[in-house]
C-alpha positions as protocol buffer text, in pm:
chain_id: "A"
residue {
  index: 1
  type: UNK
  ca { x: 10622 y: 12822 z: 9054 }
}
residue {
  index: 2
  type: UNK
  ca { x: 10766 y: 13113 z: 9163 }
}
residue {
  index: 3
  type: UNK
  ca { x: 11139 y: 13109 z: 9370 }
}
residue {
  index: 4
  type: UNK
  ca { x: 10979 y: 13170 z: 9732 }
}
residue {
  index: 5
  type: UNK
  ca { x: 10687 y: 12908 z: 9660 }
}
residue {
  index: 6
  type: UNK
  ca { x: 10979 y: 12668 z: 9613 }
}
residue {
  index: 7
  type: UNK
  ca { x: 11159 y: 12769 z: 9903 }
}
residue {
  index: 8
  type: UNK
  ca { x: 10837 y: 12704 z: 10090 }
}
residue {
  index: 9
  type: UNK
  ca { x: 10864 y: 12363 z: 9986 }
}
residue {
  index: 10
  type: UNK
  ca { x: 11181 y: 12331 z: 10051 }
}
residue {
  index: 11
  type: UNK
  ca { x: 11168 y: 12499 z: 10408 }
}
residue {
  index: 12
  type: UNK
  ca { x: 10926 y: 12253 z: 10517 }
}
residue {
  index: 13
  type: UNK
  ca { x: 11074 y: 11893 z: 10424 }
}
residue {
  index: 14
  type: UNK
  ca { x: 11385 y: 12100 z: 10637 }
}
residue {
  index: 15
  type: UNK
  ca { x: 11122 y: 12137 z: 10925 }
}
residue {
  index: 16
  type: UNK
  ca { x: 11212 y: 12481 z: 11001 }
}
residue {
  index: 17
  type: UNK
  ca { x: 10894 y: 12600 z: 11153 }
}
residue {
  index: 18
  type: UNK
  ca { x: 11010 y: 12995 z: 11197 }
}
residue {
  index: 19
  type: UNK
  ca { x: 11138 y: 13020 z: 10880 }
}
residue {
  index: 20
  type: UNK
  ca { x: 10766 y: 12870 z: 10722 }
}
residue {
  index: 21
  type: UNK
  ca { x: 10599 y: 13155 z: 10890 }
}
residue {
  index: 22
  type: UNK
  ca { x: 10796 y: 13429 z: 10775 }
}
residue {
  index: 23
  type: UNK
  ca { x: 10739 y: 13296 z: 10444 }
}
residue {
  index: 24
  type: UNK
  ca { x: 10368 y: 13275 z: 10507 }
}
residue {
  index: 25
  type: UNK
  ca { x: 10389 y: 13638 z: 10651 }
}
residue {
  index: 26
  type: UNK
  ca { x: 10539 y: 13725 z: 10337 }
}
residue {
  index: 27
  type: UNK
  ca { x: 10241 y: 13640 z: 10130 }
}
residue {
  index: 28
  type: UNK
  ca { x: 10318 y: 13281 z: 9986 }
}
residue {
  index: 29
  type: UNK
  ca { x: 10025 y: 13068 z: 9946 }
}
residue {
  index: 30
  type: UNK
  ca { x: 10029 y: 12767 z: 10179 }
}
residue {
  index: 31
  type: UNK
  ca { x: 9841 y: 12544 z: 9931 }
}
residue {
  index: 32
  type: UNK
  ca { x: 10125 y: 12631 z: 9689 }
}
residue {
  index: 33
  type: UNK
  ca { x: 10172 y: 12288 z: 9462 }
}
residue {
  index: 34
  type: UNK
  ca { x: 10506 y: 12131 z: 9350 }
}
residue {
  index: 35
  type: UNK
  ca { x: 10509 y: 11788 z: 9211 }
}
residue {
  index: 36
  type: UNK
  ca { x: 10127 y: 11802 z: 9255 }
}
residue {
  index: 37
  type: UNK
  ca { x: 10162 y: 11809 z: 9623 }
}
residue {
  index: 38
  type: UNK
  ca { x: 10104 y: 12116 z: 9935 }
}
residue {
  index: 39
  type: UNK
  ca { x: 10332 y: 12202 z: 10162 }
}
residue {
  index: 40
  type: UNK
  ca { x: 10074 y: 12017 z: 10409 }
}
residue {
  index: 41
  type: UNK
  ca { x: 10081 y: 11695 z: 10233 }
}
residue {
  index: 42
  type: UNK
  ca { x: 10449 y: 11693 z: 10152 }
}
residue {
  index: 43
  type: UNK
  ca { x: 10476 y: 11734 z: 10605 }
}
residue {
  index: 44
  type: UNK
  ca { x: 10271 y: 11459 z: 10611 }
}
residue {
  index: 45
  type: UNK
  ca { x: 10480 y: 11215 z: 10314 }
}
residue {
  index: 46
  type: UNK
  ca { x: 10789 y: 11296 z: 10514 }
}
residue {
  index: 47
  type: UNK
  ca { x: 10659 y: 11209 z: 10848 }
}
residue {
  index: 48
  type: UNK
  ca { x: 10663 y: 11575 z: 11004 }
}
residue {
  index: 49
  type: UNK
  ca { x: 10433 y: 11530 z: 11258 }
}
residue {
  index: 50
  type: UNK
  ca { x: 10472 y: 11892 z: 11418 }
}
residue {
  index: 51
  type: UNK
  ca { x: 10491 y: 12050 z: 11111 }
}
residue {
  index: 52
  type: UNK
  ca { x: 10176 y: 11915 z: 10933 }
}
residue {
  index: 53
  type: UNK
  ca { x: 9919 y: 12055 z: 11266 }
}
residue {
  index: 54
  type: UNK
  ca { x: 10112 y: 12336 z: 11230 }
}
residue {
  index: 55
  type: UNK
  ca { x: 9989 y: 12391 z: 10851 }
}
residue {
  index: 56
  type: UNK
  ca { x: 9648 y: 12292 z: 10959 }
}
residue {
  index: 57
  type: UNK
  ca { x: 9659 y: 12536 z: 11230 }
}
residue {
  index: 58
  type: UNK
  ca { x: 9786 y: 12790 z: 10963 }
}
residue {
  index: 59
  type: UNK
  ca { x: 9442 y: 12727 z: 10782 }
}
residue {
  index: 60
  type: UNK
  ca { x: 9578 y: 12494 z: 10487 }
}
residue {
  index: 61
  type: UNK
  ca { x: 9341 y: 12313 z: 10239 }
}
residue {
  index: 62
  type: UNK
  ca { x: 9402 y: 11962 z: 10462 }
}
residue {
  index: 63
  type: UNK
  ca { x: 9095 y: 11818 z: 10205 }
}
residue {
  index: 64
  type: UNK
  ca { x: 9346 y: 11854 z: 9847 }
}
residue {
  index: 65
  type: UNK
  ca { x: 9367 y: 11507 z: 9684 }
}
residue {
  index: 66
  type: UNK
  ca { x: 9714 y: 11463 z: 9611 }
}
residue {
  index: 67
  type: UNK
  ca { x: 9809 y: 11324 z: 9219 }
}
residue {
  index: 68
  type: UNK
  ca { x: 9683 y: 10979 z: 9324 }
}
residue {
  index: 69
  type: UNK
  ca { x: 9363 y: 11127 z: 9473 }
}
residue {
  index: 70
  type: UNK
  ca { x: 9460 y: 11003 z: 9798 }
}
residue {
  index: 71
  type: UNK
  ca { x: 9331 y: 11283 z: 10068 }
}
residue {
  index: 72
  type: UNK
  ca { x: 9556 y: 11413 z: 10347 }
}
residue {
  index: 73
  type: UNK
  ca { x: 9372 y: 11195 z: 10599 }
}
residue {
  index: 74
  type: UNK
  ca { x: 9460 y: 10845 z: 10444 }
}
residue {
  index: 75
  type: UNK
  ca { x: 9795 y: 10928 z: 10426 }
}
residue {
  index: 76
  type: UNK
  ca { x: 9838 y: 11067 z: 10774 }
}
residue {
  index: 77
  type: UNK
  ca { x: 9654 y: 10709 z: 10889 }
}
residue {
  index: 78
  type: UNK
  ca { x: 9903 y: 10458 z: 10659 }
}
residue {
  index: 79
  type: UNK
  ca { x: 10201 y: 10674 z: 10818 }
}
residue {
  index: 80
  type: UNK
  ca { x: 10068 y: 10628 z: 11170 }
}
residue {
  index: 81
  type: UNK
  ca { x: 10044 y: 11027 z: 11175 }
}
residue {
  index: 82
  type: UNK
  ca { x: 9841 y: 11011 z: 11519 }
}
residue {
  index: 83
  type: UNK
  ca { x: 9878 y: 11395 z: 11621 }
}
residue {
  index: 84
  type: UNK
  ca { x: 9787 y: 11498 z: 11203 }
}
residue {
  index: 85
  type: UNK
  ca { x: 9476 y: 11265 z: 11229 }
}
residue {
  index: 86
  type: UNK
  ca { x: 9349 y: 11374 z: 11532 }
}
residue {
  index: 87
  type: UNK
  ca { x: 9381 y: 11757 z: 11424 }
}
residue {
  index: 88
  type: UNK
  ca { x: 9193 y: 11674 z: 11112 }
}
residue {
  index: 89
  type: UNK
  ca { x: 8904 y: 11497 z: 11298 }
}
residue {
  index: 90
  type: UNK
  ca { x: 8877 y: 11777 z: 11518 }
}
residue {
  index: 91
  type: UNK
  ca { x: 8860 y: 12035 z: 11168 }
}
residue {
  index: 92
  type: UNK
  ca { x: 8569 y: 11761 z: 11096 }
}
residue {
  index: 93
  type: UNK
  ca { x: 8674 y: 11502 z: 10902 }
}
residue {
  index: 94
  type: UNK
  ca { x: 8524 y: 11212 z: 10879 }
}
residue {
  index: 95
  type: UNK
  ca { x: 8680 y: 10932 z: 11065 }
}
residue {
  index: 96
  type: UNK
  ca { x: 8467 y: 10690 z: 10921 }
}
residue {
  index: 97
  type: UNK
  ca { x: 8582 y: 10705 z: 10556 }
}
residue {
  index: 98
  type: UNK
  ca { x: 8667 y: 10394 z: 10400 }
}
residue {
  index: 99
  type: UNK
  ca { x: 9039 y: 10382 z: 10282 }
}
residue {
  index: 100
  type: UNK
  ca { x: 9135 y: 10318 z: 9938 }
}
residue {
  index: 101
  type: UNK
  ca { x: 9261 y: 9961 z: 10049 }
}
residue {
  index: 102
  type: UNK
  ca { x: 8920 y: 9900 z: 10139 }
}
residue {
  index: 103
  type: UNK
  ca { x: 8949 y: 9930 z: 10494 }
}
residue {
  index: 104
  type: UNK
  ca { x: 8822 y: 10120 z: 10772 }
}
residue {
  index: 105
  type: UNK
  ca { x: 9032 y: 10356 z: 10904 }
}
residue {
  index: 106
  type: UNK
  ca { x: 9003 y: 10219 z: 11233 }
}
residue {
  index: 107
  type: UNK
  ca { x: 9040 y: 9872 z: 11150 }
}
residue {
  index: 108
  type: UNK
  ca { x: 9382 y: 10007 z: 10914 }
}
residue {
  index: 109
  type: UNK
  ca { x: 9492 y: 10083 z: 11273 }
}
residue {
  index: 110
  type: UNK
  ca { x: 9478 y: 9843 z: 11474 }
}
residue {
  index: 111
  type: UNK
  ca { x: 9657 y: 9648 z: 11168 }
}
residue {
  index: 112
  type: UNK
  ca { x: 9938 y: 9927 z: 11232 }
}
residue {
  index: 113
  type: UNK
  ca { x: 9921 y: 9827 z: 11638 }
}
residue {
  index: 114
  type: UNK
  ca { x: 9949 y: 10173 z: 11651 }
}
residue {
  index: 115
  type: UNK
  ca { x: 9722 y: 10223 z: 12010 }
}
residue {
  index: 116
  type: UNK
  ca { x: 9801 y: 10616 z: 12007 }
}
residue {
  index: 117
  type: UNK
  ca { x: 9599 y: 10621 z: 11652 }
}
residue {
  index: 118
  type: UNK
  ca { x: 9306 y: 10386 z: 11794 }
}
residue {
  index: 119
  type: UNK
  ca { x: 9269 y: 10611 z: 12084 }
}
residue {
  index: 120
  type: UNK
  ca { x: 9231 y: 10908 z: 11871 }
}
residue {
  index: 121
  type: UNK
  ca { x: 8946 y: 10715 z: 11637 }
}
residue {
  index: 122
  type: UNK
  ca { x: 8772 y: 10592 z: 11909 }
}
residue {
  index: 123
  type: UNK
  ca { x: 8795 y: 10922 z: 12135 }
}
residue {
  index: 124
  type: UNK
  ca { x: 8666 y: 11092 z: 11774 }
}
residue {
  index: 125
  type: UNK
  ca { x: 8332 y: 10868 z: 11834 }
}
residue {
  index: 126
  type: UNK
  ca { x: 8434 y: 10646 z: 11512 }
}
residue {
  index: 127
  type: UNK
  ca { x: 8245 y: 10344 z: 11523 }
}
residue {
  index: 128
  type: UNK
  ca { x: 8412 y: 10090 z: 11671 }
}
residue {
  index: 129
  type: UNK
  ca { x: 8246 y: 9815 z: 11456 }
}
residue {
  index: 130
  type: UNK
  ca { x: 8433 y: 9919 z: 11124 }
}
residue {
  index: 131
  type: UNK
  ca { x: 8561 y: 9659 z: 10889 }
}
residue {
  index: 132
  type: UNK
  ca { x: 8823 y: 9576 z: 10664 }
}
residue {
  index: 133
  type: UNK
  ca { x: 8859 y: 9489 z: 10335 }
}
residue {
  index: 134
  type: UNK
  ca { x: 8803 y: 9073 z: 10460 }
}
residue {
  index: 135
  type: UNK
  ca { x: 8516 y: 9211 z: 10680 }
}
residue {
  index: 136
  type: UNK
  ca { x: 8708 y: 9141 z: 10932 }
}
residue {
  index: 137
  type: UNK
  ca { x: 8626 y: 9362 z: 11250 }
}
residue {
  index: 138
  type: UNK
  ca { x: 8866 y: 9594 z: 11423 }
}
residue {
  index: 139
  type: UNK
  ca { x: 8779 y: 9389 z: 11721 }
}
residue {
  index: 140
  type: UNK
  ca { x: 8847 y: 9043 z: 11535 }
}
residue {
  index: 141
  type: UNK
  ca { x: 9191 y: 9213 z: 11422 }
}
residue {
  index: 142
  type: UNK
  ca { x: 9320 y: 9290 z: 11739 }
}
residue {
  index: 143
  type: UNK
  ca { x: 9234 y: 8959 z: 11909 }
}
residue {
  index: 144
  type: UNK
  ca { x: 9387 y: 8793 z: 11579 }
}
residue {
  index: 145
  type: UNK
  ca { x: 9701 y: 8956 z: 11631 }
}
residue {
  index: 146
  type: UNK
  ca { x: 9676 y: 8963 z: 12018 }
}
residue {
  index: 147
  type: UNK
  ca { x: 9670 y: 9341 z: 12027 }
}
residue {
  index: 148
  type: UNK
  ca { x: 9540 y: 9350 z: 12416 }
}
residue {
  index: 149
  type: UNK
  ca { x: 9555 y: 9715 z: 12501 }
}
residue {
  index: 150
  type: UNK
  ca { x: 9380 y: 9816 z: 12193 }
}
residue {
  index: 151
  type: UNK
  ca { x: 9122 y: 9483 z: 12216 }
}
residue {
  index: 152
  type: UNK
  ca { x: 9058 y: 9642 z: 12595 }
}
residue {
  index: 153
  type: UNK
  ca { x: 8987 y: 9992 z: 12458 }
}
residue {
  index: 154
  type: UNK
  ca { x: 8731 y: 9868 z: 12144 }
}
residue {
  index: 155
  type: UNK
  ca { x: 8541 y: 9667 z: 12381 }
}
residue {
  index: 156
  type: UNK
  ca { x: 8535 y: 9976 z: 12618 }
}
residue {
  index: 157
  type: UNK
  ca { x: 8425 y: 10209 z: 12353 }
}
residue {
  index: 158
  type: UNK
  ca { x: 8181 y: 9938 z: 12251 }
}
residue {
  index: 159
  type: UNK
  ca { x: 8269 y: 9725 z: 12033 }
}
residue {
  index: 160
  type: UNK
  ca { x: 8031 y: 9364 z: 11909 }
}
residue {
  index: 161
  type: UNK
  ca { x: 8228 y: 9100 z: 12157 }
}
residue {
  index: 162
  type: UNK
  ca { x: 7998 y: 8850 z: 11958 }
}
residue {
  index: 163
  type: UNK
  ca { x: 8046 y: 8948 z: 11621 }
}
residue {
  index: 164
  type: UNK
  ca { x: 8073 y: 8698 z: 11354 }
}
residue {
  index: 165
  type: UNK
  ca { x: 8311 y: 8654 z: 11103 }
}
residue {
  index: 166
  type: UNK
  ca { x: 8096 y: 8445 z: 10827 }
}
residue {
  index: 167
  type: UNK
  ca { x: 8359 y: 8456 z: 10576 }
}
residue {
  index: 168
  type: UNK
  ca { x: 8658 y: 8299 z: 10794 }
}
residue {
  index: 169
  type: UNK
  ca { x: 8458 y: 8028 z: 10913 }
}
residue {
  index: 170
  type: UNK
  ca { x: 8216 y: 8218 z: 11162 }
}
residue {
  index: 171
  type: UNK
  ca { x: 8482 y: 8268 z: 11408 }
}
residue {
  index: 172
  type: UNK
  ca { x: 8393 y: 8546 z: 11700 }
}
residue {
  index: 173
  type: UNK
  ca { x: 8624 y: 8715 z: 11844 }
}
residue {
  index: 174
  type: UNK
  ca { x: 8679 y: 8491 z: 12207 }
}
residue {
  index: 175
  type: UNK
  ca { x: 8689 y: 8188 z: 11898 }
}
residue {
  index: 176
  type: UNK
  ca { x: 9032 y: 8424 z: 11736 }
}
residue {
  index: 177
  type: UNK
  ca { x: 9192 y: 8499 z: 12052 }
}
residue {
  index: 178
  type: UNK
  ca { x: 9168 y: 8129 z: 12188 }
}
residue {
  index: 179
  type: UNK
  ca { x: 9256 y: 7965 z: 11827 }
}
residue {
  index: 180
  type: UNK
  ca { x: 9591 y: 8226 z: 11926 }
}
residue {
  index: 181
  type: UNK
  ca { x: 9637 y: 8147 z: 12267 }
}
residue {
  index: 182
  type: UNK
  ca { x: 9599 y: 8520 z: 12344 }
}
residue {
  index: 183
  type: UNK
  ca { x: 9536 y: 8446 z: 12711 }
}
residue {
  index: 184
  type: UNK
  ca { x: 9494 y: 8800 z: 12810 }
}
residue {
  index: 185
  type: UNK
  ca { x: 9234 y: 8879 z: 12540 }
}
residue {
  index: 186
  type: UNK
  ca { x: 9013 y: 8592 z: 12643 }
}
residue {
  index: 187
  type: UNK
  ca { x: 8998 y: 8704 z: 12982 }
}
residue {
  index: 188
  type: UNK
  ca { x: 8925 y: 9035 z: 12894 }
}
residue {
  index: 189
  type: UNK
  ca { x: 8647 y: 8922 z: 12665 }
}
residue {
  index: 190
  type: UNK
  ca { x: 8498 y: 8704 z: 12928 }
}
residue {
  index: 191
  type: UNK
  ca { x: 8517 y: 8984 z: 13187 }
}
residue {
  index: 192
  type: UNK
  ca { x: 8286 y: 9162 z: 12894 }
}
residue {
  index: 193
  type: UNK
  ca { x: 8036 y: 8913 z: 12935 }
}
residue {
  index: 194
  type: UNK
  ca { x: 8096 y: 8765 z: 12556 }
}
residue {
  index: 195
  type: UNK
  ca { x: 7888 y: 8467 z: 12442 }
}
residue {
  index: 196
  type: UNK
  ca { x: 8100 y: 8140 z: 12545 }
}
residue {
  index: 197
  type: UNK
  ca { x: 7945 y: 7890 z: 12378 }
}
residue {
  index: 198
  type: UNK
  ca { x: 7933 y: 8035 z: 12018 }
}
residue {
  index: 199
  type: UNK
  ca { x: 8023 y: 7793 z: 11739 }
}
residue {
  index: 200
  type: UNK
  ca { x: 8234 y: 7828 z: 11426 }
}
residue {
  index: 201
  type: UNK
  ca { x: 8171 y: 7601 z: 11100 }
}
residue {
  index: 202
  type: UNK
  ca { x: 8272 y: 7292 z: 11224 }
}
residue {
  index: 203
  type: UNK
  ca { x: 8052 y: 7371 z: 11536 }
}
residue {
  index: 204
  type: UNK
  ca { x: 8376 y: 7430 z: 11765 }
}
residue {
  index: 205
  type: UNK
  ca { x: 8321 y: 7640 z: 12029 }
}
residue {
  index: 206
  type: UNK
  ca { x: 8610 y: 7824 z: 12187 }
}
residue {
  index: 207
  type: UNK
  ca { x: 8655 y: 7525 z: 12491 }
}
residue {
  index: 208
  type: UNK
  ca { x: 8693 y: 7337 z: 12161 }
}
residue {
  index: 209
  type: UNK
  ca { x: 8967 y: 7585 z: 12050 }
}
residue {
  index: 210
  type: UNK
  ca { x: 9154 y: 7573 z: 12379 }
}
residue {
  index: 211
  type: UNK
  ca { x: 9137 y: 7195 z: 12397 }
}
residue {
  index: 212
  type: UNK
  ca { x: 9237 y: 7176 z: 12043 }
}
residue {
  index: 213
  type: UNK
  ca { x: 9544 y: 7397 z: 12155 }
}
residue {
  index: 214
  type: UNK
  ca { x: 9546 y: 7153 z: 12444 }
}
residue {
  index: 215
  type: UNK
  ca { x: 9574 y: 7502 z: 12629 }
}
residue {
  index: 216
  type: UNK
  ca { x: 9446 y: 7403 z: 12992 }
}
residue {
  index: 217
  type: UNK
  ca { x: 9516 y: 7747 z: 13131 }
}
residue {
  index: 218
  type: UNK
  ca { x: 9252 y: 7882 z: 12845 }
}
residue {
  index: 219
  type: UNK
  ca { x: 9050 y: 7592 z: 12933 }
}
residue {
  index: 220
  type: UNK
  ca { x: 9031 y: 7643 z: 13291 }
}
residue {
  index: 221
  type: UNK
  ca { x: 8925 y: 8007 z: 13223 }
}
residue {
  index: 222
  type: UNK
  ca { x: 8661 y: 7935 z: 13022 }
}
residue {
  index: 223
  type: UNK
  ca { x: 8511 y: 7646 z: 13201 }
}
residue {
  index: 224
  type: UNK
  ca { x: 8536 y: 7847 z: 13578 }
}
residue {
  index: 225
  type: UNK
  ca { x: 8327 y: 8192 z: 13338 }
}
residue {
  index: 226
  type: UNK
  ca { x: 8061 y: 7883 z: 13272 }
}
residue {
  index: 227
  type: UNK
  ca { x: 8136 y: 7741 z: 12916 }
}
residue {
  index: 228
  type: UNK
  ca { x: 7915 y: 7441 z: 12844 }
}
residue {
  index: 229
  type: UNK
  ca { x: 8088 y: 7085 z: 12772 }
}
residue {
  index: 230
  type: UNK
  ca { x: 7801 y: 6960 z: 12636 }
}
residue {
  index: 231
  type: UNK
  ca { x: 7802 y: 7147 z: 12330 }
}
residue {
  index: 232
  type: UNK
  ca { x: 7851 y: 6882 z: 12020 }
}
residue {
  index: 233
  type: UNK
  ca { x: 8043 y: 6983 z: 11740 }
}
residue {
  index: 234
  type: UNK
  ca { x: 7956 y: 6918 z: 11362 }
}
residue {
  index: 235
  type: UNK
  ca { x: 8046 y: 6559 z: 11450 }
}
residue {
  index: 236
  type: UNK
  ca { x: 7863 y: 6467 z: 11675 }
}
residue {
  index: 237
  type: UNK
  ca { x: 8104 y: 6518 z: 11986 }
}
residue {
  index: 238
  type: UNK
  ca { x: 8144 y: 6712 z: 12270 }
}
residue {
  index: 239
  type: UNK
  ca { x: 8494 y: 6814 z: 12433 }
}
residue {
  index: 240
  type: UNK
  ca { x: 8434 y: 6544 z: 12702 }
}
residue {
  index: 241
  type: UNK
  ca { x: 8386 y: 6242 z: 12452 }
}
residue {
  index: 242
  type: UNK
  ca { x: 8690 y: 6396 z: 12245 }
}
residue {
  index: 243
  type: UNK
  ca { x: 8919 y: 6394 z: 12536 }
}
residue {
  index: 244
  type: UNK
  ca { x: 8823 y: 6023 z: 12647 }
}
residue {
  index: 245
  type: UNK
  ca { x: 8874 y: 5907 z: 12333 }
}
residue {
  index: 246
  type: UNK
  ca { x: 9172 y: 6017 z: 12310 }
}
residue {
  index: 247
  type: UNK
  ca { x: 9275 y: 5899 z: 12653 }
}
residue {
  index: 248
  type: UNK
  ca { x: 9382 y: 6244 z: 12756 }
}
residue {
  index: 249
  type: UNK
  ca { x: 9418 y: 6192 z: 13087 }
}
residue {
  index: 250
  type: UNK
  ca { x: 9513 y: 6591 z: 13170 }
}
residue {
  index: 251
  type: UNK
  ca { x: 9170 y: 6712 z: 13008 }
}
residue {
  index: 252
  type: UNK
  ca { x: 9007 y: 6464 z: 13158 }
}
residue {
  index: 253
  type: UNK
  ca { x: 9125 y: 6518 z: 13533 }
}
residue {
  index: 254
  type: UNK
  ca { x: 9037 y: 6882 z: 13419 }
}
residue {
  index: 255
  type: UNK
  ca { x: 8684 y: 6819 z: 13282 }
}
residue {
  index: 256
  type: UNK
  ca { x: 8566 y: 6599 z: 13564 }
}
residue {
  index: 257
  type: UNK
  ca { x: 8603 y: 6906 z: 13803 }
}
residue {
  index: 258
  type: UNK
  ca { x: 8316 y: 7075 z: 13633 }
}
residue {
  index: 259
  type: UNK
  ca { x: 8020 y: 6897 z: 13573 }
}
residue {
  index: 260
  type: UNK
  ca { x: 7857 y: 6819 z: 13217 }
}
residue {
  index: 261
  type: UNK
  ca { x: 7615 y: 7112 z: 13141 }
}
């Protein structure tokens, strides 16, 4: 590698924009490898956000595998590059792509929390309904973690509010948020018209959940969108029997001002 090939390198990990285009001016290639990496993908390894759409603006190669044949996207996702991935979406990549860990990029994401880089996808008409590695939706993830601003913008963009998760005991996503008391999700799923009355494998619906939690707030939210107290889990029982059993005198009080459907 020549001396001003290096000091291409070198000029961008110091993030001295003017002093990259010179060097471009000068004739330098801007796919130029060192260590088996470009200029672009050595912006993107050192998180410089500005830099890297400036090298894609420039017209670098933004599709070079680096030496572990991971592509420019994937790492701008895993380093929550938001401004990089939206640049290369817009060149025409495909937001789709499964990740090498398996996941969706989407779904990779909303694992991050990172709302700035789930805007982007979902603006960039990625599906909504991508999976991870556990087939877990991005959807499921958010209301697992109780990720409400980005659970509010799947469902908007589309997202399955009655998707099933057949590996992790068929819970849906109302089923996730209410097993976390993620009261805000399970309002906003509700408000979407989800399926109340959906049961996991041990035929708990998500009243069940939110009794099990003895959550009455959850319960009381559920019950007033029309959740059914008659539905019997995989013994046998519905919430109702469950709570006088019990002698839970606060579910009770709370049941008995909704009738039995």
């Amino acid at each position: 590698m020549s001396t001003q090939e290096q000091e291409l390198h070198i000029t961008v990990r110091a993030n001295d924009q003017e002093k990259v285009e010179t060097l471009l001016a000068s004739g330098v290639s801007i796919n130029c490898l060192f260590y088996g990496w470009t200029p672009f993908q050595l912006a993107i390894e050192n998180h410089l956000e500005n830099m890297a759409v400036y090298l894609i603006e420039k017209g670098c190669d933004f599709l070079f595998h680096d030496k572990h044949n991971n592509t420019p996207f994937e790492a701008a996702v895993k380093n929550n590059l938001w401004k990089v991935v939206a640049a290369l979406l817009d060149e025409g990549v495909d937001g789709n792509q499964v990740l090498s860990t398996g996941d969706s990029a989407l779904c990779f994401a909303v694992e991050l929390g990172s709302f700035d880089l789930v805007n982007v996808f979902l603006k960039g008409s990625v599906n909504p309904d991508g999976v991870n590695k556990r087939k877990e939706s991005a959807l499921y993830i958010a209301c697992q973690e109780g990720e409400t601003a980005i659970a509010k913008a799947l469902i908007q963009s589309g997202a399955n509010v009655n998707c099933v998760h057949e590996e992790n005991s068929k819970f849906t996503p109302l089923i996730t948020a209410v097993a976390g008391d993620h009261e805000d999700i399970v309002k906003i799923l509700v408000q979407a018209k989800c399926d109340l009355d959906l049961q996991d494998s041990d035929g708990w619906t998500a009243l069940w959940h939110a009794f099990g939690n003895s959550n009455e707030d959850i319960c009381t939210i559920l019950l007033k969108a029309g959740a059914s107290m008659g539905v019997t889990n995989s013994d046998g029982k519905t919430v109702v029997q469950e709570a006088n059993e019990n002698e839970d005198d606060e579910f009770i009080e709370l049941f008995s001002k909704f009738k039995v459907q």
